[in-house]
Backbone as CSV, one residue per row, in Angstrom:
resi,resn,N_x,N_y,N_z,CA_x,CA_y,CA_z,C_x,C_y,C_z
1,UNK,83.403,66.365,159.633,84.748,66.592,159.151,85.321,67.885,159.718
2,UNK,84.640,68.823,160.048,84.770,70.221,160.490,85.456,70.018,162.162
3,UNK,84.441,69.103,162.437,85.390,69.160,163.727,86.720,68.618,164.084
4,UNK,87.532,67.684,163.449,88.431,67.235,162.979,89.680,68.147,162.706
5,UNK,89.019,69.308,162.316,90.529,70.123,161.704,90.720,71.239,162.770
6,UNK,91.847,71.512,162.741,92.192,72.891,164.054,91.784,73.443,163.528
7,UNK,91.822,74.669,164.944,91.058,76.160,164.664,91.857,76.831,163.153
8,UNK,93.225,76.431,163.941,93.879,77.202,162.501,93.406,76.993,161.171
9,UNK,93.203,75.787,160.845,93.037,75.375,159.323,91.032,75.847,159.430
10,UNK,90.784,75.779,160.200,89.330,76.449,159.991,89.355,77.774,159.576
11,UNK,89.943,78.509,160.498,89.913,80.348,160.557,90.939,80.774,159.628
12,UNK,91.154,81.779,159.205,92.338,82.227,158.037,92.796,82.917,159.350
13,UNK,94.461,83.025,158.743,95.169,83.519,160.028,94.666,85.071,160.010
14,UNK,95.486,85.283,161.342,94.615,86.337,162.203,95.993,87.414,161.870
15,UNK,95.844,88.840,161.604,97.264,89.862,161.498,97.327,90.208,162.843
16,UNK,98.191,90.126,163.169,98.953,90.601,164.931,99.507,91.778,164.692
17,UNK,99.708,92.821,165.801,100.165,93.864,165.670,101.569,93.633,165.315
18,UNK,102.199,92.737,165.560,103.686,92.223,165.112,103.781,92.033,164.017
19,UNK,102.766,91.727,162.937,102.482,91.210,161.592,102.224,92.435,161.198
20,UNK,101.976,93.584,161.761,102.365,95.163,160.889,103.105,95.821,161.204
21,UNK,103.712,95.695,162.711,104.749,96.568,163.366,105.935,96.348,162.626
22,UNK,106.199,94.725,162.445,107.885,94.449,162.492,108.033,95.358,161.021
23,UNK,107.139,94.555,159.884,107.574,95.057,158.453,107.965,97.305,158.149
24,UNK,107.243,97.588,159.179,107.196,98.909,159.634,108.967,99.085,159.683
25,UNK,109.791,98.564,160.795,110.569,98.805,161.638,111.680,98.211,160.286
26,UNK,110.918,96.546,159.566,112.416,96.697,158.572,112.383,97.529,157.569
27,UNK,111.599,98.136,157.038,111.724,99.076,156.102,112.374,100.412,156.239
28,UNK,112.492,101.058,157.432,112.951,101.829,157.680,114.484,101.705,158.018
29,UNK,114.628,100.798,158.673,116.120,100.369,159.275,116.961,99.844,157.655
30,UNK,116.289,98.982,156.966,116.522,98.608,155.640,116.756,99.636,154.855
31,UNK,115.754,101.038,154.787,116.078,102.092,153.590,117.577,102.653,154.120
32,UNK,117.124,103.124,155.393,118.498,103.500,156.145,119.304,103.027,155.696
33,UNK,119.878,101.275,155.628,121.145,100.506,155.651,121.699,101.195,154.160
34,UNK,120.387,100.623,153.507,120.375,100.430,151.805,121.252,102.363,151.464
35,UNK,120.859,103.394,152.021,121.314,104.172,151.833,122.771,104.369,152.264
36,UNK,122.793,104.400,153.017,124.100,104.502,153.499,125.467,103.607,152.853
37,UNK,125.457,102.131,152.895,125.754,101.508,151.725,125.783,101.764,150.236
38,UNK,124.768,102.475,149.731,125.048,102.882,148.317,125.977,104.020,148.359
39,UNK,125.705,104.939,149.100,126.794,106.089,149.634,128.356,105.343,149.178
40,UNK,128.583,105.030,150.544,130.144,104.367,150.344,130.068,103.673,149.344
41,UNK,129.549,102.709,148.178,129.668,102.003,147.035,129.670,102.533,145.955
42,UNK,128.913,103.421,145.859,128.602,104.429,144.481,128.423,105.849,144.776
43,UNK,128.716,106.377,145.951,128.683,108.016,146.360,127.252,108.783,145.548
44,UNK,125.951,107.435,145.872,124.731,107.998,145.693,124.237,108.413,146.903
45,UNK,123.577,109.684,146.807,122.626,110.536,148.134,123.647,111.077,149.005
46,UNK,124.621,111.572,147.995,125.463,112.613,148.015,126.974,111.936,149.487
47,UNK,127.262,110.748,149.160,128.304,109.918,149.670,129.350,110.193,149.042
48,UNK,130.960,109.446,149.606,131.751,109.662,149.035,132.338,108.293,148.205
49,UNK,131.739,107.619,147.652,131.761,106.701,147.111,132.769,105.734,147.452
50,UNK,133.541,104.455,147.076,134.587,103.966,147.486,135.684,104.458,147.472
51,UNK,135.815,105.601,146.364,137.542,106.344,147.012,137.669,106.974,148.141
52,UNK,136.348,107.667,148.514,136.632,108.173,149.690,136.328,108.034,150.432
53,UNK,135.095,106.797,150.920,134.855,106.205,151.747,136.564,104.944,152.163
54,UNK,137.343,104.661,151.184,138.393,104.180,151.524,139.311,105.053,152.417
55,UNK,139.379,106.505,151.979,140.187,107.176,152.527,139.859,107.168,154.136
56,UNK,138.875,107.065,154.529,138.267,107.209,155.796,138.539,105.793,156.648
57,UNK,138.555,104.485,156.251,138.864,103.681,156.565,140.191,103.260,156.986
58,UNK,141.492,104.034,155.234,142.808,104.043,155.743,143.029,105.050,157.166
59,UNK,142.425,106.257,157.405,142.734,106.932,158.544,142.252,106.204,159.416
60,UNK,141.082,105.445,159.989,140.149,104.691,160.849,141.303,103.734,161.027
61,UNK,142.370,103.392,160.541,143.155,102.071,160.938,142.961,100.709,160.167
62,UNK,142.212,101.008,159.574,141.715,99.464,158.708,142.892,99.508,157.347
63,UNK,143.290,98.510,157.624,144.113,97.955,156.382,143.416,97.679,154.890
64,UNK,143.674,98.324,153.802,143.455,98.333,152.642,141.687,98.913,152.802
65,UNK,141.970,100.434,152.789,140.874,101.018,152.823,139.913,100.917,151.919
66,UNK,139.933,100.395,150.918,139.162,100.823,149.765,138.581,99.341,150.027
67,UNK,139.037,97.961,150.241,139.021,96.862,150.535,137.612,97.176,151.246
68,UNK,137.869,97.630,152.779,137.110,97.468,153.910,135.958,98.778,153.089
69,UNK,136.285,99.494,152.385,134.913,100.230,152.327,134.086,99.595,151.646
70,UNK,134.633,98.481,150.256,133.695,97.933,149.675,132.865,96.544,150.619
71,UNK,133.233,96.164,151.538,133.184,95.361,152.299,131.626,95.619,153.463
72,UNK,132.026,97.267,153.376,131.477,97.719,154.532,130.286,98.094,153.584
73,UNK,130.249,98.717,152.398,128.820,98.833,151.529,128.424,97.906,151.263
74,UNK,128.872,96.658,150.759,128.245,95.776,150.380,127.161,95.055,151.656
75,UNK,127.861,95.169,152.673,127.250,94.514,154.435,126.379,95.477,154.199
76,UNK,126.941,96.979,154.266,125.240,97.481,154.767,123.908,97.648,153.725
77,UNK,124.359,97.726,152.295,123.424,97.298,151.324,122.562,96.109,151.237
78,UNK,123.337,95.018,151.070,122.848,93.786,151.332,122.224,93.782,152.528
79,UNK,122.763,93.977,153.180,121.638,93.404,154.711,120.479,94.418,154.848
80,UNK,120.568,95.744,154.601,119.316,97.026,153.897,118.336,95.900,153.140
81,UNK,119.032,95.586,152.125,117.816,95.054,151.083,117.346,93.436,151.713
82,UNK,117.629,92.731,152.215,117.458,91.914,153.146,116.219,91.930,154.382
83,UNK,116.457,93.180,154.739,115.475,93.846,155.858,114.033,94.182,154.888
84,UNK,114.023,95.089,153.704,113.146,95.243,153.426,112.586,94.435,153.086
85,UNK,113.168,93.425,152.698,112.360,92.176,152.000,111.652,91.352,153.035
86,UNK,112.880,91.125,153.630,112.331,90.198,155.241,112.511,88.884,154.756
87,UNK,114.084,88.850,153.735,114.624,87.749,153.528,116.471,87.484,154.348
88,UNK,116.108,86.391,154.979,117.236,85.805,155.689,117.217,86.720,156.671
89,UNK,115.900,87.101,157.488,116.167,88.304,158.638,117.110,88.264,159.533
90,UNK,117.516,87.063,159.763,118.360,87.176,160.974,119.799,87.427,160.601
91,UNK,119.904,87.103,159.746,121.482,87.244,158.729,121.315,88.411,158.255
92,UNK,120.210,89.426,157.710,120.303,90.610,157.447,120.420,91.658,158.588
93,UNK,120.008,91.237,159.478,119.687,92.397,161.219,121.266,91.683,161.723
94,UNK,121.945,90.354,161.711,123.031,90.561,162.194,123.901,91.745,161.472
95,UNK,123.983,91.501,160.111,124.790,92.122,159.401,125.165,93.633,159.769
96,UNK,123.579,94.186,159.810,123.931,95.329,160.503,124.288,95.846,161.688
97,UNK,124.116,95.039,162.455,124.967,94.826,164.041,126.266,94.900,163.612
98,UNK,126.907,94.180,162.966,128.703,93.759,162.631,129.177,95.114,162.324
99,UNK,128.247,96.127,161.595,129.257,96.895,160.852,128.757,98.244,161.769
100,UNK,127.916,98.345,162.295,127.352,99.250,163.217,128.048,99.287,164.517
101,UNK,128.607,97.938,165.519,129.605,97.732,166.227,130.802,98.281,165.778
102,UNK,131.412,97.703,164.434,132.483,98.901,164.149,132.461,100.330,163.865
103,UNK,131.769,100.766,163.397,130.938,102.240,163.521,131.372,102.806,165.206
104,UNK,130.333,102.063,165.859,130.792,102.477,167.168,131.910,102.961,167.923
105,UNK,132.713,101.613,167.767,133.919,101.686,167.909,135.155,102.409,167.617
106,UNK,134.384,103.213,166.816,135.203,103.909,165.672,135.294,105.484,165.578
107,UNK,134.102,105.790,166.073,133.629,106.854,166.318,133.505,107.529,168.134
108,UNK,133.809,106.299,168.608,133.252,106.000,170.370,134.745,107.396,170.331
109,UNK,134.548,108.216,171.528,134.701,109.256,172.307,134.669,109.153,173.771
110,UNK,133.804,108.405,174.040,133.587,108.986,175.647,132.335,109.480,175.914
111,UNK,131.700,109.548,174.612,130.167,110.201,174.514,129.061,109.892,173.988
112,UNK,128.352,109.445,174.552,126.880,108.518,174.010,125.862,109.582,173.077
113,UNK,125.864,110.990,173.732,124.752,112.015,172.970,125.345,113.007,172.565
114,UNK,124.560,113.995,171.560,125.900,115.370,171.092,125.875,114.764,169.753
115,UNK,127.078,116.293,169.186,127.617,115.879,167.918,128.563,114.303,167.829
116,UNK,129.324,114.179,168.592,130.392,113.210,168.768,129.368,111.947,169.738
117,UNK,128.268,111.963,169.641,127.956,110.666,170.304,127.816,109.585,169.386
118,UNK,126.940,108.746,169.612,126.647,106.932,169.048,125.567,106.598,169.626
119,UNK,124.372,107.708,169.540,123.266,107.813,170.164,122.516,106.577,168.795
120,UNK,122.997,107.413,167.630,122.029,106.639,166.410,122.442,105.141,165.931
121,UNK,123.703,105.417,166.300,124.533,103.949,166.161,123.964,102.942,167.020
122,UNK,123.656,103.488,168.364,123.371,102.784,169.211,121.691,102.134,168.718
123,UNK,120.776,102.859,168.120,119.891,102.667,168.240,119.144,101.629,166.792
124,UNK,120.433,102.003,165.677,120.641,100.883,164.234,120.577,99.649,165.344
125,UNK,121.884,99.526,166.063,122.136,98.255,166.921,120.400,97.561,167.829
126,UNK,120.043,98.272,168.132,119.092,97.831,169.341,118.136,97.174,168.330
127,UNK,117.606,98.010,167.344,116.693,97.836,166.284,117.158,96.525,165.363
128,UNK,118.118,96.352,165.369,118.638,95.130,164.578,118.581,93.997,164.982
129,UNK,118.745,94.046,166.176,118.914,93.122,167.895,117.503,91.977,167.362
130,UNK,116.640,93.165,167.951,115.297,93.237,168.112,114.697,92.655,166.788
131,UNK,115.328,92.937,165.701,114.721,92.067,164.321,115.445,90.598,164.402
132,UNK,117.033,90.557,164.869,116.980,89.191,164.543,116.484,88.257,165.519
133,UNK,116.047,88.842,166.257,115.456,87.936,167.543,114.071,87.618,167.666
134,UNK,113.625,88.357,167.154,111.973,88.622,166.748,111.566,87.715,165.760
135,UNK,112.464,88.367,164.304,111.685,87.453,163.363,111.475,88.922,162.452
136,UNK,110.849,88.445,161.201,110.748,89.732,160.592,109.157,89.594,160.413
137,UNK,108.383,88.714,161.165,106.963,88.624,161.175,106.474,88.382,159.783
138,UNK,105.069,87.990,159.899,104.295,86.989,158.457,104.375,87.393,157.479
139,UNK,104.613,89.042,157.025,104.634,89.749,155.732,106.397,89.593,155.610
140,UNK,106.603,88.519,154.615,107.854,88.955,154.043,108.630,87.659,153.609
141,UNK,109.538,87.618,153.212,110.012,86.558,152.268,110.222,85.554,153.122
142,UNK,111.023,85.394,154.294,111.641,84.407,155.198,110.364,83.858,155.012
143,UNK,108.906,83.919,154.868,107.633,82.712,155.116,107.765,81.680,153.921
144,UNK,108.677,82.004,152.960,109.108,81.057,151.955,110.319,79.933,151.927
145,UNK,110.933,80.728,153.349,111.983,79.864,153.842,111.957,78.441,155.184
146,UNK,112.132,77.378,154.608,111.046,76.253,155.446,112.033,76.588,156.661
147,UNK,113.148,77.123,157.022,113.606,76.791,158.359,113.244,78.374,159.093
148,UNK,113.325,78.934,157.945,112.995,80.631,158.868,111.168,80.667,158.780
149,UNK,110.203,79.777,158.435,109.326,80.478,158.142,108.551,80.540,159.768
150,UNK,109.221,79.721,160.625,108.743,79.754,162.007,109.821,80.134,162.689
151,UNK,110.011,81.589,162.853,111.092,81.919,163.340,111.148,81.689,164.921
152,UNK,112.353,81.286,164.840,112.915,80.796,166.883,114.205,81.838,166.767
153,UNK,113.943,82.062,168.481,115.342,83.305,168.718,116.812,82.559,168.295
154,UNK,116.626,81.487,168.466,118.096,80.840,168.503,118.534,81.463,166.810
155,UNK,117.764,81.225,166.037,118.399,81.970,164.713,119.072,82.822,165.043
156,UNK,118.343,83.689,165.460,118.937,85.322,165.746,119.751,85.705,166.320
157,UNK,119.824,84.183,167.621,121.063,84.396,168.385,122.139,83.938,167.767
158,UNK,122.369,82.904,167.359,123.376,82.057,166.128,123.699,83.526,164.985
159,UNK,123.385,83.939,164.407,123.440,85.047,163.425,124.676,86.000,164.139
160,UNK,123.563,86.806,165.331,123.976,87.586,165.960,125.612,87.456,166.696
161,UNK,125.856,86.249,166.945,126.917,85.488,167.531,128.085,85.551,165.944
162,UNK,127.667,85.247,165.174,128.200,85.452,163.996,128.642,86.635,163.375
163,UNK,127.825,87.807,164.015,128.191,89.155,163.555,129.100,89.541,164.767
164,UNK,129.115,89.164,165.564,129.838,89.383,167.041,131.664,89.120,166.522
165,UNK,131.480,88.041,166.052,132.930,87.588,165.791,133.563,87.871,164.803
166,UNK,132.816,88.446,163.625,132.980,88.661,162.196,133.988,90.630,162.398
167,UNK,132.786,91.127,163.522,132.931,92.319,164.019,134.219,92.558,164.820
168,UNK,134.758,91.595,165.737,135.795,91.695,166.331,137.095,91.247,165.265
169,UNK,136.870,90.530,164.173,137.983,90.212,163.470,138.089,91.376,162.834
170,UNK,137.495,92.416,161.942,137.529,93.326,161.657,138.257,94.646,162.398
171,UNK,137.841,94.664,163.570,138.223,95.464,164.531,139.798,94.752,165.005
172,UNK,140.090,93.894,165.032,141.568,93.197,165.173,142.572,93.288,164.108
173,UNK,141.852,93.927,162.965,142.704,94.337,161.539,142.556,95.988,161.779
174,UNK,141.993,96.492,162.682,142.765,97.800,162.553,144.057,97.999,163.416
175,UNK,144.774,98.774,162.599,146.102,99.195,163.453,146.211,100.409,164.343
């Protein structure tokens, strides 16, 4: 009977360095989001909560500032707590692409490094990339999800494609 069954169902699975790296990479990118988001939502870890994270938005050009700030905490909270979990990874790592692209955009100068660069912006983005394309590996909720629990890039790309357009409509509502 033994010989009959794959290696897999013989051997207990094996941890890959990807199976400790990724959960590494969302937790950090996740506390990050999760912080920053509570900031603008509730002006916890010393933010300016939605009044004045609105105010920053009405100067930024975005129509109904307070609107787009709750908009913009809720994206980067949610998709924070998303990452840590390593539920709906690819919808959580787009998310933060969408609002990190406007970040960019927003802040863009002419200058990638420095006070005035988008060195870190740039690097939320790469790191996000890289999760929804990846997968958020075996430790984490998506293994409960029957279509994410074998993650394929096309998720990530579909997601990512989704934060792409979500990001430019946003950016087409500033004046």
């Amino acid at each position: 009977m033994t010989a009959i069954l794959s290696p897999a169902i013989r051997s207990p699975a094996t941890t890959t360095p990807y199976d400790v790296g990724l959960p590494v990479l969302r937790a950090v990118l996740g506390v990050i989001m999760t912080v920053h988001g509570t900031q603008k939502l509730f002006g916890w870890f010393d933010g300016p909560g939605l009044r004045g994270t609105g105010v920053f938005f009405d100067r930024a050009g975005y129509p109904a500032g307070e609107t787009m700030a709750a908009v913009a905490g809720l994206t980067e909270t949610l998709g924070g707590l998303g990452l840590i979990l390593g539920l709906l990874t690819p919808l959580a790592a787009a998310s933060v692409v969408g609002v990190m692209l406007n970040a960019i955009t927003v802040k863009w100068t002419g200058s990638v490094f420095g006070q005035k660069g988008v060195e870190f912006e740039s690097l939320i983005v790469a790191a996000a990339i890289t999760l929804a394309l990846t997968g958020p590996g075996r430790f984490a909720l998506d293994q409960g999800v029957p279509f994410l629990r074998r993650h394929r890039p096309v998720h990530g790309l579909a997601a990512l494609a989704l934060a792409a357009v979500l990001a430019a409509v946003a950016l087409l509502l500033r004046h």
